[in-house]
C-alpha positions in Angstrom: 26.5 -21.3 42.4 28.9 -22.7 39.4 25.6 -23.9 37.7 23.6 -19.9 38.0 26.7 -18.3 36.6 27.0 -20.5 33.5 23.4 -20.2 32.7 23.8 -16.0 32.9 26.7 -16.6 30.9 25.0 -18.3 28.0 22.1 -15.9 28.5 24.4 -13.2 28.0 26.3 -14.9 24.6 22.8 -15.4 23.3 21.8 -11.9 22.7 24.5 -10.7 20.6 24.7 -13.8 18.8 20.9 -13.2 17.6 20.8 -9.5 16.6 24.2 -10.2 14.2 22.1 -12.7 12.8 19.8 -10.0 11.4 22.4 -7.8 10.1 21.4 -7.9 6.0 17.8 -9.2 6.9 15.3 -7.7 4.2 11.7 -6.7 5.6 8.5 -5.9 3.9 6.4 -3.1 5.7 3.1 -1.6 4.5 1.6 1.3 5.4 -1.9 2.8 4.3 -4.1 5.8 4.9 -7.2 7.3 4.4 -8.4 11.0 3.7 -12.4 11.8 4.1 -13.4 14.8 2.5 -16.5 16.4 1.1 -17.6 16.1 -2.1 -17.9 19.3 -4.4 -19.4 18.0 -7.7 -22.8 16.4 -8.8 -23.5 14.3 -12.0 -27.2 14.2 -12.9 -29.3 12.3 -15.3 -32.0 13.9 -16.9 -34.6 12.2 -19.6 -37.7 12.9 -21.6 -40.0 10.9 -23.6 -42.7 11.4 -25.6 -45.3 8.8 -27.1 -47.5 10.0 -30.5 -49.3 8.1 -33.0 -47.0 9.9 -35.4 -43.4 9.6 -34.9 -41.9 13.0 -36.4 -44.9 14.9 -33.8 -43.4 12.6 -30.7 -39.6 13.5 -31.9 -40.9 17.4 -32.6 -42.7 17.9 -28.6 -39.2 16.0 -27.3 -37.0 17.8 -29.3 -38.7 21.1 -28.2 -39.0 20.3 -24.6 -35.0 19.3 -24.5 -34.4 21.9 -25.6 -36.2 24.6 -23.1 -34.8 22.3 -20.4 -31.6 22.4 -21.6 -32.3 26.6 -21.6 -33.4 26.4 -18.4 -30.4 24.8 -16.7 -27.9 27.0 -18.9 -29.8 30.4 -17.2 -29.5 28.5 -13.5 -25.8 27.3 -14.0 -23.9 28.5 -17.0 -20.8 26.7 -15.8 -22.4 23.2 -15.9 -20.9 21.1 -18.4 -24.1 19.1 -20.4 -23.5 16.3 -22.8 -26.5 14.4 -24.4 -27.2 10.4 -24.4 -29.2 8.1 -25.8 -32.0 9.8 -28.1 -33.9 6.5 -29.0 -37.2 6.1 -31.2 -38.7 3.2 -31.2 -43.0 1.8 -32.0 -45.4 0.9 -29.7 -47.1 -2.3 -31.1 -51.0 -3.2 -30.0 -51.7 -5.8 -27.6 -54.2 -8.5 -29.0 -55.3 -11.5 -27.5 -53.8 -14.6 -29.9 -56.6 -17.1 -30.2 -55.3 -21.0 -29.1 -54.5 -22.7 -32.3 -54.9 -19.9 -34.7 -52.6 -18.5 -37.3 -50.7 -16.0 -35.1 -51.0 -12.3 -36.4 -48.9 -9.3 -37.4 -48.7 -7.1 -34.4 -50.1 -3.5 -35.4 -47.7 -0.5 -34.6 -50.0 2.0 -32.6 -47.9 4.7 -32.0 -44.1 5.6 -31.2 -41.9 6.5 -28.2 -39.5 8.9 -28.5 -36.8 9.6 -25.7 -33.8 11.8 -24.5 -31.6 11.8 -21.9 -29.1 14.7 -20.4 -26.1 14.5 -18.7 -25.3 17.4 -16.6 -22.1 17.8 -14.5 -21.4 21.1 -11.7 -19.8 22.1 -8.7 -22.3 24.8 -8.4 -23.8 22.9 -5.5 -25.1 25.8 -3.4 -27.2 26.5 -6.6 -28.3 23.0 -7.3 -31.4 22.4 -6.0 -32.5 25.3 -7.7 -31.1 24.2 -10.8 -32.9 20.5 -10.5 -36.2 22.7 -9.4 -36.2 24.7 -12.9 -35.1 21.0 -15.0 -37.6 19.7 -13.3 -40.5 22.2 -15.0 -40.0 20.5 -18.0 -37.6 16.8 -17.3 -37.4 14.0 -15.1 -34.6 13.6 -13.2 -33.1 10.1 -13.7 -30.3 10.0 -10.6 -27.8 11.4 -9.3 -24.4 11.0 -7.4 -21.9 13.2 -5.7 -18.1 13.2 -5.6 -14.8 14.9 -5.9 -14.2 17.2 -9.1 -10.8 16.4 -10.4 -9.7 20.0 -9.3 -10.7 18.7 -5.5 -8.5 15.6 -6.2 -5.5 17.2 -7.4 -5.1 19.3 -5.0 -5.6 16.3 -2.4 -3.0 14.4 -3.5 0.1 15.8 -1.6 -2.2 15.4 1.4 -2.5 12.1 0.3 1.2 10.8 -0.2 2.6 12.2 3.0 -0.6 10.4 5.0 0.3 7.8 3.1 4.1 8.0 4.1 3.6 8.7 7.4 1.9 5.6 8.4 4.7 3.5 6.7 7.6 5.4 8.3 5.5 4.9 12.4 5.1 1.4 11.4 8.4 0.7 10.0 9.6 2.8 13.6 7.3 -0.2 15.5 8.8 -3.1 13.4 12.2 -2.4 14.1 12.0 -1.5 17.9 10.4 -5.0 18.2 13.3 -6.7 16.9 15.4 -4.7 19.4 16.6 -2.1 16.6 16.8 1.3 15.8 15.6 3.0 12.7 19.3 4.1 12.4 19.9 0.5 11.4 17.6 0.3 9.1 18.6 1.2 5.1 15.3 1.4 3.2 15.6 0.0 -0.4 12.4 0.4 -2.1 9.1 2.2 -1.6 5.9 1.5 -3.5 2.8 4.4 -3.3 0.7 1.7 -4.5 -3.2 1.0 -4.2 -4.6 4.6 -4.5 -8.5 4.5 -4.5 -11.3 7.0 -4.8 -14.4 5.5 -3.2 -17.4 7.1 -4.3 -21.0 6.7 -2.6 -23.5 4.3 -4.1 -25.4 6.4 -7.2 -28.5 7.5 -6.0 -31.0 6.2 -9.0 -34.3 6.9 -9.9 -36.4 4.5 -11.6 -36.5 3.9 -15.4 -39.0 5.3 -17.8 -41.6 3.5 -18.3 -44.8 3.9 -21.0 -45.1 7.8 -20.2 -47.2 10.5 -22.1 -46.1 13.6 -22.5 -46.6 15.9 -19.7 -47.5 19.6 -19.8 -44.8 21.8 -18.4 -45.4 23.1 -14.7 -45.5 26.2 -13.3 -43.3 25.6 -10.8 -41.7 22.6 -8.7 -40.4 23.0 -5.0 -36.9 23.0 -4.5 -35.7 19.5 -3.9 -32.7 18.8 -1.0 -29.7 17.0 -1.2 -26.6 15.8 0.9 -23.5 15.6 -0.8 -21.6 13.6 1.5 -18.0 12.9 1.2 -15.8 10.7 -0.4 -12.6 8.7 1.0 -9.1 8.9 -1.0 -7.0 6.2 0.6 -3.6 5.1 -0.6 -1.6 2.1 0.4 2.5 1.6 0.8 5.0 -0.6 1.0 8.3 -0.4 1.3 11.7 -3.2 1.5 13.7 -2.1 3.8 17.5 -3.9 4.7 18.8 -4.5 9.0 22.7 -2.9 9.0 
């Protein structure tokens, strides 16, 4: 009997003893959170190209068909922001056999490529496969991916924080009710809103240009379809907190 009651009486010594001994302990607690939402904003890549014998009629049928594709998408979405890249020029040599031990020759220049390509950015996405449709009467479309405009962002950034917060402050809540605390006990001395990310679907690419001659304008090309997904905004924080 002597033997039970000293053993419940160091039991009973023990537990106090150990939670002073985390009064001023500092933890590190991370919380982290992810928003899905759906995208509202497509960049596209148009491109032309045009092969001639003579260079300035190559550049002239480009430079004229750029510009009627560039008309066409203005007239379907006069809020799209365009920006041009890459107008290149470059010859087209001949290909001739070289004879095995000969003196090799001066490739002849044959003709000339001339190319274009068009950036075009929108968050007219109800109106966008009719806008790719008309392009398409006259470009190629080079690819094209989907995500959030920076408007969409902005706005999904309070969102963001407290989603952010809120899965620091339950896990904090978990941390100290393991070590037999409250969250009265806790004093929190720091908090980082680190590791904010905006994940964006893999660009959807079309191959590129190869020898091409230029094409006649069509009469009309059938609407294409597209999915604009979503995109994930996910934030990460971590905080020091100190046991009372």
């Amino acid at each position: 009997m002597k033997k039970m009651i000293l053993i419940a009486a160091a039991m009973s010594f023990a537990i106090p003893v150990y939670a002073q001994s985390l009064a001023g302990t500092v933890l590190t607690v991370g919380g982290s959170a992810e928003i899905k939402v759906d995208n509202d904003q497509a960049n596209l890549s148009f491109y032309l190209e045009e092969q001639d014998k003579d260079k300035a009629q190559a550049a002239s049928r480009l430079n004229q068909k750029m510009k009627s594709g560039t008309e066409l998408i203005k007239k379907e979405d006069p809020q799209a922001e365009l920006m041009t890249r890459n107008y290149y020029t470059y010859p087209v040599y001949s290909d001739e056999v070289q004879v095995a031990g000969a003196q090799p020759k001066k490739r002849q220049i044959t003709g000339w490529r001339v190319g274009q390509y068009l950036e075009v950015k929108t968050i007219n996405l109800k109106q966008l496969p009719a806008t790719v449709a008309s392009a398409q009467k006259v470009m190629s479309l080079n690819g094209i991916h989907f995500g959030l405009s920076p408007q969409a962002a902005a706005k999904l950034e309070e969102s963001r924080i407290q989603a952010g917060y809120k899965n620091f402050s339950d896990k904090l809540a978990m941390v100290v009710n393991a070590m037999g605390r409250k969250l009265q006990d806790v004093q929190i001395e720091s908090v980082d809103f680190d590791g904010a990310a905006l994940e964006m679907p893999q660009v959807q690419m079309a191959a590129a240009p190869m020898m091409l001659k230029g094409a006649r304008v069509a009469d009309s090309v059938a609407e294409p379809s597209f999915e604009p997904g979503s995109s994930s905004l996910s934030i990460r924080v971590n905080g020091k907190v100190r046991l009372k």
